[in-house]
C-alpha positions in Angstrom: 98.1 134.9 80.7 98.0 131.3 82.0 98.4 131.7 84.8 95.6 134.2 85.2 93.3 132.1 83.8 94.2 129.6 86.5 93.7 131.9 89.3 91.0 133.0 87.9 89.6 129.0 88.2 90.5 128.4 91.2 88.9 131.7 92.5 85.5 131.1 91.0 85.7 127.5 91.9 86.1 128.5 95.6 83.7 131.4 95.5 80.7 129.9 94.1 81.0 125.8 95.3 80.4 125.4 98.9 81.5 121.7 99.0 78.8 121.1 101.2 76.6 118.7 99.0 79.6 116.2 98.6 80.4 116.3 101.8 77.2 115.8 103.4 76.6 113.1 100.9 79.7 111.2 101.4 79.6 111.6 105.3 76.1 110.0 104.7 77.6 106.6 103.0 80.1 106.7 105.7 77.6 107.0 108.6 75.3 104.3 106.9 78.4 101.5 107.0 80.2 102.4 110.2 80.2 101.5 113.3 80.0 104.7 115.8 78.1 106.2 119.2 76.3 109.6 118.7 72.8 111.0 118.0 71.8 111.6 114.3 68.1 112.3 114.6 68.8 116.1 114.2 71.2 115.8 111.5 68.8 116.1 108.6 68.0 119.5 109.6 71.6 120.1 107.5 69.4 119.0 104.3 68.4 122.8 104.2 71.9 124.2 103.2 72.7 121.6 100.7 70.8 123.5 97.6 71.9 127.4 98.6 72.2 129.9 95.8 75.6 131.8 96.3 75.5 134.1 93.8 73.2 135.8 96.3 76.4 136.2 98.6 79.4 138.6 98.9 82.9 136.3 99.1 85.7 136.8 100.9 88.7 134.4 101.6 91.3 134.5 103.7 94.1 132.2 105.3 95.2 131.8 108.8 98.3 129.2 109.4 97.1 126.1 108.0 93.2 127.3 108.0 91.8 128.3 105.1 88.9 130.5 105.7 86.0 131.3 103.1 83.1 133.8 104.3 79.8 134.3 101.9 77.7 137.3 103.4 74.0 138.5 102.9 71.9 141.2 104.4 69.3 140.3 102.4 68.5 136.5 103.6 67.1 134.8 106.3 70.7 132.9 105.9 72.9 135.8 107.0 76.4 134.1 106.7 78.2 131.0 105.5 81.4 130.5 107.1 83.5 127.5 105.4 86.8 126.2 107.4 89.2 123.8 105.7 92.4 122.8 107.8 95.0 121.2 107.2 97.1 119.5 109.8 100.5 117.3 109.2 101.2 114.8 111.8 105.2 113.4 111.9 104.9 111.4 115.1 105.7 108.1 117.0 103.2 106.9 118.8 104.1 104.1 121.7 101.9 101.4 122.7 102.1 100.4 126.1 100.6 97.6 128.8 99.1 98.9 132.1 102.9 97.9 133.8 104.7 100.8 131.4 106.4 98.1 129.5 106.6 99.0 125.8 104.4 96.9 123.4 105.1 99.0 119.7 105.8 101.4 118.5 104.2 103.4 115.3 105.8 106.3 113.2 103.2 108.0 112.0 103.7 110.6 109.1 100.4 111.8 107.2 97.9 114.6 107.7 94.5 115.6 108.0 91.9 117.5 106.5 89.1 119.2 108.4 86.5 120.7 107.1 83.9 122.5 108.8 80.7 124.6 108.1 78.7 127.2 109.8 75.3 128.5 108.8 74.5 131.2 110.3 70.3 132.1 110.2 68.5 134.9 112.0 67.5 132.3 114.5 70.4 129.9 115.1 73.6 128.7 114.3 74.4 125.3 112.8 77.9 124.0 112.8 79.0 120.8 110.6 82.8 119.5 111.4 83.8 116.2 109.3 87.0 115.0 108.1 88.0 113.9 104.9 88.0 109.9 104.2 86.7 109.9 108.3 83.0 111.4 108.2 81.4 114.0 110.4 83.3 113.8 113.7 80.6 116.6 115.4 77.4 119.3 114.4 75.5 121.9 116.3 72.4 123.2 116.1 72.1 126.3 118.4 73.6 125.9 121.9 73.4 121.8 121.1 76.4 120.0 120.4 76.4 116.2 118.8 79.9 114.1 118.7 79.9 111.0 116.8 82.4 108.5 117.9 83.5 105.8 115.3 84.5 102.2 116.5 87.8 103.0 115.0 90.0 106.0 114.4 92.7 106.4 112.1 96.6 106.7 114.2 97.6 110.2 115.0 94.2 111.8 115.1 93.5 111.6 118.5 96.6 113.5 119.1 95.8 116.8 116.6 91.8 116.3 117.0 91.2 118.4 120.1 93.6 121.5 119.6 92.5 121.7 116.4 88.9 121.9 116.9 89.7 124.6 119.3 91.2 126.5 117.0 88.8 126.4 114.3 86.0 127.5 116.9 88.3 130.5 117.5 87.7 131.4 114.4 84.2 130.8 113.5 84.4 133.4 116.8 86.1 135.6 115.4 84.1 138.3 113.4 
């Protein structure tokens, strides 16, 4: 019986809470007290999706490897589907610092992981996309055919080695129908 009132929780919990509010919220701090390169002048256009009713929605859920995939539909809105990714990626790697000769500065074993998270709102018009990562910010967003990357003066160790193949992956699935 516990334990069904557990699942039972975690599914409503997941079913009707986006995450989007907190996230845009705390990428907003994060953005306002970092340094970084990238255009934010369309970025508000996200403050539409932060107040969406989901009750209006069909939920499905699903998990692919270490994605975790939650879909909300509606044939009824101008908002026809939500698509939430959250990813999460160990790293167990050493990482070698060297000078432009190939001689070996340091070396760095780097054992942690990282938790994507990304968004897409899909409206009769347009797509929007939102990708940020948890404790970093939002690393990139779309609107349409537009991409914008924002680059941060620093970037946590490892990243830069999981941060490409991984964003191909999760736009295979937001692909994926």
């Amino acid at each position: 019986m516990t334990a069904l009132i557990v699942f039972l929780l975690l599914f409503n919990s997941t079913s009707n809470d986006l995450g989007f509010v907190t996230k845009f919220r705390d990428d907003q701090k994060i953005l306002s007290s970092a340094h970084y390169l990238g255009n934010l002048k369309r970025l508000n256009e996200f403050k539409q999706f932060t107040s969406i009713d989901l009750t209006k929605y069909r939920h499905a859920s699903s998990i692919s490897g270490t994605h975790t995939i939650d879909r909300w539909t509606s044939a009824n809105d101008n908002l026809k589907e939500i698509v939430r990714v959250i990813t999460v990626v160990p790293i167990d790697t050493v990482i070698t610092e060297k000078m432009v000769d190939g001689t070996i500065t340091d070396r760095h074993h780097i054992k942690t992981s990282f938790e994507f998270t990304t968004y897409q709102f899909l409206k009769s018009s347009k797509a929007y996309t939102y990708l940020t990562i948890s404790h970093e910010g939002l690393v990139e967003y779309g609107i349409g055919k537009e991409i914008f990357n924002i680059s941060y003066e620093s970037i946590p160790l490892g990243l830069s080695e999981i941060y490409l193949k991984t964003k191909r992956d999760i736009k295979g699935i937001l692909n994926k129908k």
